[in-house]
Every structure is written in structure tokens, then in C-alpha cells.
ZANU-890553 format. One record per residue (C-alpha): x, y, z. Coordinates in nm, 3 decimals, padded with zeros to 5 digits. Example, Ala and Ser with C-alpha at 12.3 -4.5 7.8 and 13.67 -1.06 7.14 Angstrom:
<pts>
PT       u       v       w
PT  01.230 -00.450  00.780
PT  01.367 -00.106  00.714
</pts>
This chain:
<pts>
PT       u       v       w
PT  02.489 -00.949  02.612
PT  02.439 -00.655  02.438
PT  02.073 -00.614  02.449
PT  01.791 -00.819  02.467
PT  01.584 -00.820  02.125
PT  01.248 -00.841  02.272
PT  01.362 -00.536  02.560
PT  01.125 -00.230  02.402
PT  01.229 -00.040  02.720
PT  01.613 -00.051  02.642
PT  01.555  00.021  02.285
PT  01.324  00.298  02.262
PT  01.349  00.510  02.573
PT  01.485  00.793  02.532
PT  01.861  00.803  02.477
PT  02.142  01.037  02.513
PT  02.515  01.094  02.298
PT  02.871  01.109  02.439
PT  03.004  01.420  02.292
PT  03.210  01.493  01.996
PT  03.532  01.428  02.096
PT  03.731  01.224  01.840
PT  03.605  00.901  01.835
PT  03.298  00.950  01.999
PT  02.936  00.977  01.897
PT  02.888  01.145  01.553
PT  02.617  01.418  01.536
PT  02.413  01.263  01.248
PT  02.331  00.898  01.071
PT  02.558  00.902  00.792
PT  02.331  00.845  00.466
PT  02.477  00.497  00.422
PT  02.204  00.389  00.725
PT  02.139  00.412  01.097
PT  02.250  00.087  01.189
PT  02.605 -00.048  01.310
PT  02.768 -00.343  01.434
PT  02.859 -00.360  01.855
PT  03.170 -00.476  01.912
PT  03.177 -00.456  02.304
PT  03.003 -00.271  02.572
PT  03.090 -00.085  02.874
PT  02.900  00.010  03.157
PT  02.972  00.163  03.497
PT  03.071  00.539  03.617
PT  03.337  00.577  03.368
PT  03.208  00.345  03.109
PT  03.264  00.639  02.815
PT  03.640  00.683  02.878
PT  03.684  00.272  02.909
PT  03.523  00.248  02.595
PT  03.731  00.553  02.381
PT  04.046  00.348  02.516
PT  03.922  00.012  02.407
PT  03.817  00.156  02.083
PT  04.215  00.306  02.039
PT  04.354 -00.062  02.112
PT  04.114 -00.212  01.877
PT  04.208  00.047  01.610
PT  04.563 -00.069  01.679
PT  04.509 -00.431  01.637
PT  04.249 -00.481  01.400
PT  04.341 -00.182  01.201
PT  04.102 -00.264  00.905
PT  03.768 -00.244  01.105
PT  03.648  00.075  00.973
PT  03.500  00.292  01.021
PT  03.560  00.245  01.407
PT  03.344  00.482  01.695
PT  03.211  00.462  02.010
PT  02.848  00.583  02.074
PT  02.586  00.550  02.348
PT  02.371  00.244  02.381
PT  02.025  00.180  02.534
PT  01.923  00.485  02.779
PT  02.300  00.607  02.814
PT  02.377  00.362  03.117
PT  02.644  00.182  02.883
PT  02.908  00.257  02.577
PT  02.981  00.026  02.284
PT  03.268  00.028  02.053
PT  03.095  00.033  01.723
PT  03.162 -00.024  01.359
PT  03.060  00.044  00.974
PT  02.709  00.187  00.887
PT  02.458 -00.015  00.789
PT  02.061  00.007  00.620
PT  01.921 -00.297  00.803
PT  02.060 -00.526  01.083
PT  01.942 -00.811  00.829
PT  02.089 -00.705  00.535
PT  02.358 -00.811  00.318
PT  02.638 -00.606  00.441
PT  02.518 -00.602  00.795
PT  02.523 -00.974  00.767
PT  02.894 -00.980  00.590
PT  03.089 -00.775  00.857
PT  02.917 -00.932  01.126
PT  03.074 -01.263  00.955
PT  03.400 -01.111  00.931
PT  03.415 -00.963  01.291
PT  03.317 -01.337  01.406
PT  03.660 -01.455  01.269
PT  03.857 -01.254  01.436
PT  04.070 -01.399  01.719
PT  04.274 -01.275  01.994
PT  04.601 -01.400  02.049
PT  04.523 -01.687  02.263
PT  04.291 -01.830  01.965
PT  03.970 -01.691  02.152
PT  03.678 -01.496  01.954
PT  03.784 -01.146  02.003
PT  03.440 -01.026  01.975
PT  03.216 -01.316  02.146
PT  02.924 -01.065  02.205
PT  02.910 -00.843  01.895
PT  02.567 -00.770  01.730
PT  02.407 -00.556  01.560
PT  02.219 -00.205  01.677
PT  02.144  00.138  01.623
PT  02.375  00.371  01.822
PT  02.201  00.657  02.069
PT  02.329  00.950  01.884
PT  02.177  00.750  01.576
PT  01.866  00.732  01.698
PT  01.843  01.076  01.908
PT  01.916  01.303  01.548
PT  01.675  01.107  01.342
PT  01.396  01.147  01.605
PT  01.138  01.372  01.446
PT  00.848  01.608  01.551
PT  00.587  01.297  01.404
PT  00.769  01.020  01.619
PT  00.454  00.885  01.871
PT  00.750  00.841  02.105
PT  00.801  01.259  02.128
PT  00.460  01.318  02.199
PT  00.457  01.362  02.550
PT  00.758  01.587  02.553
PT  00.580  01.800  02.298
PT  00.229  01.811  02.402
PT  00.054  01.764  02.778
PT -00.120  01.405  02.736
PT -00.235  01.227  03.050
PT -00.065  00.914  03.234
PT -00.263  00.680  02.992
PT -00.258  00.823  02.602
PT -00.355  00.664  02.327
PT -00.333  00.657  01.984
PT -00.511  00.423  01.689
PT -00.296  00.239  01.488
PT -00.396  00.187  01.083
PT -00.089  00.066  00.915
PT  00.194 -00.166  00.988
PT  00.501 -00.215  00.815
PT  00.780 -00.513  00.866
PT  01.004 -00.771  00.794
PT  00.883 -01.041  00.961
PT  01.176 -01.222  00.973
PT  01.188 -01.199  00.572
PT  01.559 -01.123  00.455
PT  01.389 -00.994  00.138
PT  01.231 -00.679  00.248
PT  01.446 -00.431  00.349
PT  01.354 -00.268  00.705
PT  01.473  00.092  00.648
PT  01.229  00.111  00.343
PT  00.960  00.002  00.591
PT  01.055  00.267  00.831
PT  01.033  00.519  00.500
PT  00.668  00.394  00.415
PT  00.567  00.431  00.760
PT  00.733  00.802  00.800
PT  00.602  00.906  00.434
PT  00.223  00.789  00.530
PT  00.231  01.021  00.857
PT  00.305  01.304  00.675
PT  00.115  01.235  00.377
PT -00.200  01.238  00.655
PT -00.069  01.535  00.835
PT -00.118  01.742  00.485
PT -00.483  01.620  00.490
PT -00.503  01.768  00.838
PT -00.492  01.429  01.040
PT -00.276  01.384  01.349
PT -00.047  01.121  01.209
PT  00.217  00.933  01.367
PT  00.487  00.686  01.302
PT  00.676  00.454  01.567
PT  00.959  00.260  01.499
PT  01.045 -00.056  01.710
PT  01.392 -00.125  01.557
PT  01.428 -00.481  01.769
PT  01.181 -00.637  01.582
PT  01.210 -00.451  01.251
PT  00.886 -00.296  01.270
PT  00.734  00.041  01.178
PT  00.350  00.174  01.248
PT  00.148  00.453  01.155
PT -00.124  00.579  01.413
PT -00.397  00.838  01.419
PT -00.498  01.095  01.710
PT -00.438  01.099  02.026
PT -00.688  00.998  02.317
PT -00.740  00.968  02.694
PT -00.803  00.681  02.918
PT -01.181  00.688  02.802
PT -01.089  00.621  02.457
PT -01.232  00.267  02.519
PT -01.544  00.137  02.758
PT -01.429 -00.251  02.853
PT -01.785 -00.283  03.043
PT -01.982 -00.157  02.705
PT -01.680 -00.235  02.464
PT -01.757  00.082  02.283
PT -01.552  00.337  02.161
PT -01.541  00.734  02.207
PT -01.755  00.920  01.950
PT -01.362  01.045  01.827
PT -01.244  00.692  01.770
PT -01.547  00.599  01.616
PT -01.521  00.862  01.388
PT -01.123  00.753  01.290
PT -01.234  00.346  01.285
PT -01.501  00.460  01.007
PT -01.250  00.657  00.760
PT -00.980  00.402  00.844
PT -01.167  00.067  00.865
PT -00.912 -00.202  00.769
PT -00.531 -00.191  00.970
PT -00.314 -00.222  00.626
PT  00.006 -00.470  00.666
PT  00.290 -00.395  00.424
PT  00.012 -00.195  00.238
PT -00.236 -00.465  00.222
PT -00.565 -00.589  00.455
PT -00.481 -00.884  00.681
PT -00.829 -01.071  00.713
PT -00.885 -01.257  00.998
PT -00.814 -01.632  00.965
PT -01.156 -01.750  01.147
PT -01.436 -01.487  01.013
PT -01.238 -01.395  00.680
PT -01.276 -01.050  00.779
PT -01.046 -00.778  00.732
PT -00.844 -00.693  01.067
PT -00.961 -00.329  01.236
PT -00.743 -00.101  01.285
PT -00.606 -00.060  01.663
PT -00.570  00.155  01.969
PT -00.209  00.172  02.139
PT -00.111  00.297  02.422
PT  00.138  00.593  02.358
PT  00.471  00.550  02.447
PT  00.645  00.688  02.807
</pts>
């Protein structure tokens, strides 16, 4: 198995390329999306040369799988053959190669690709990280062992084939910097496995919250009071028992 969709760890820890070498990693997303199918994986000590010579006898046999790479996958323990480019793992064409890859067959009969799914591929991910990612914040500024940050806005899928994930991840990225030019410390995090994308404000320590007292710091307070409903696809969620809208909240920043 690839990955596991509900793994955070795998999918958002930082993650490292194979090189440049042809067929390897390229250096940026190609503008026709982030996203690609997995054909196979390799893992072990030489796992990046086992997977450029799968990728070669794949290229041989099924010579219309294009385009055809190999990248790094989860925190650069394992390789994956990969191909096309996709927007969403949901969408359309996503949906019609990984239809197409399912048909293929070996020469015994067998599914040549039994374990193919979609994901985003490390070099993918690594080149589109940005300065406003919550996930670089504690390689860019000292934070303590506990961080965290209030969360406002949410965007997703929710298992909706109509809404188009990399448009949520644009709303969410757009709305961080839209509240960095008012002078807020905005930030976006992507969790790609479940086609999510939030926007959070400031950054706090461990006594951003008092369970015995259940009160706030003064700072959050402050943030809760200019941002008093957590917007969902751009709209307030209210509550389903008190008909209230939700409040917006704190998350622990990523490590």
C-alpha cells in the first residue's frame, strides 16, 4: 500500500527529491497540477535506482503512459514510479487514468498495477512549500515544543466530487496573504489526504489556553474577538445543538 489516507505524519513531514537525473524528480509542479498517479513503490537502501529501472521497463512496455517519472514519496524512505499531472486526486482526469492504469495487465492476465493511487510527489510538494506554510514555521522562526496557532477558515471537499480541491488550497493561500497585507500573522496548511486547506492566525505558546479556568491568553482573546465565527468554504457553520455559529480554533503547529 502506498500510503495510508488518514497517515498526516507520512504526508506532511517534511520531504526530500531524488535529483535530476533523467527520469527522476522534476524541480517544479508543472502548471497542469501537483498531483500524480503511483504506479509502484520502492523502498529499501537502493530503493531510487530500483525504481529509475522499473520506470525504464515500464516505459518499454506500456509505452503510452506518459508522462512517466519517478519522484520521492512520504519522508524520502521510499520511491514511486509516477505518472501524468493532475489538479485534484478526485477529479476528472485523475479519475480517468487511474481507470485506464487499472486495465492494464501483465502477461500472465494479472493487474499490472494492483497498488496504484493517487498522490502528490516529494519534489511536488517540497517547491510549492512557501514562506506562509504553518508547516515551515519552526524552521523559520524559534517557537517552543508546544506552538500554536488559531484557526479561522477552512476550506474542503468533503468528499464532494464537485468542488475542486486545488481551488480550495488557492482560497486558503490567497486569504493568508490577503491578512498578512493587513499586518496579521497569517497562515495556510494544507492536508492533501483529506483534501483540506486552513487558514490560521498568530502564533502562541503552551499558555495560549488555561484547561483549569478555560480561558484564553489576553492575545487570543484579542484574535477570537476580530475573528469570531471559523468560516467553512467561506460560510459560518452554526452549531447543530445551540444554533450558534462555530468559534474559530486553536491548533497545535505542526513538527
Amino acid at each position: 500500500m502506498l500510503y495510508d489516507p488518514g497517515d498526516d505524519v507520512l504526508l506532511e513531514k517534511e520531504e526530500r527529491t531524488l535529483g535530476t537525473a533523467p527520469g527522476s524528480a522534476l524541480s517544479t509542479p508543472p502548471s497542469s497540477g501537483s498531483w500524480s498517479i503511483a504506479l509502484a513503490t520502492l523502498t529499501g537502501s537502493d530503493h531510487q535506482a530500483l525504481a529509475r529501472s522499473l520506470a525504464e521497463r515500464i516505459r518499454d512496455r506500456y509505452p503510452t503512459l506518459t508522462p512517466l517519472f519517478v519522484d520521492g514519496l512520504g519522508r524520502g524512505e521510499a520511491s514511486a514510479v509516477f505518472v501524468g499531472h493532475f489538479r485534484s486526486p478526485s477529479g476528472e482526469a485523475s479519475r480517468s487514468m487511474m481507470n485506464r492504469v487499472s486495465e492494464l495487465t501483465m502477461e500472465n492476465g494479472g493487474k499490472a498495477f494492483p497498488r496504484a493511487m493517487p498522490a502528490r510527489p516529494a519534489s511536488f510538494k517540497n517547491a510549492s512549500r512557501s514562506p506562509n506554510d504553518l508547516r515551515s514555521l519552526r524552521s523559520r522562526h524559534r517557537v517552543g515544543r508546544i506552538a500554536y496557532s488559531l484557526k479561522i477558515a477552512q476550506w474542503g471537499t468533503f468528499g464532494d466530487d464537485q468542488v475542486d480541491y486545488e481551488q480550495c488550497r488557492q482560497q486558503a493561500e490567497a486569504m493568508s496573504r490577503s491578512l498578512r497585507a493587513q499586518g496579521l500573522t497569517a497562515w495556510f496548511n494544507h492536508n492533501d489526504a483529506r483534501e483540506m486547506s486552513v487558514v490560521t492566525v498568530g502564533v502562541f505558546g503552551s499558555n495560549a489556553y488555561d484547561s483549569r479556568s478555560t480561558l484564553f491568553a489576553p492575545e487570543v482573546e484579542v484574535l477570537m474577538e476580530r475573528f469570531p465565527q471559523l468560516m467553512i468554504n467561506g460560510e459560518p457553520i452554526l452549531h447543530p445543538k445551540t444554533g450558534q455559529p462555530l468559534p474559530p480554533v486553536l491548533i497545535e503547529v505542526p513538527k
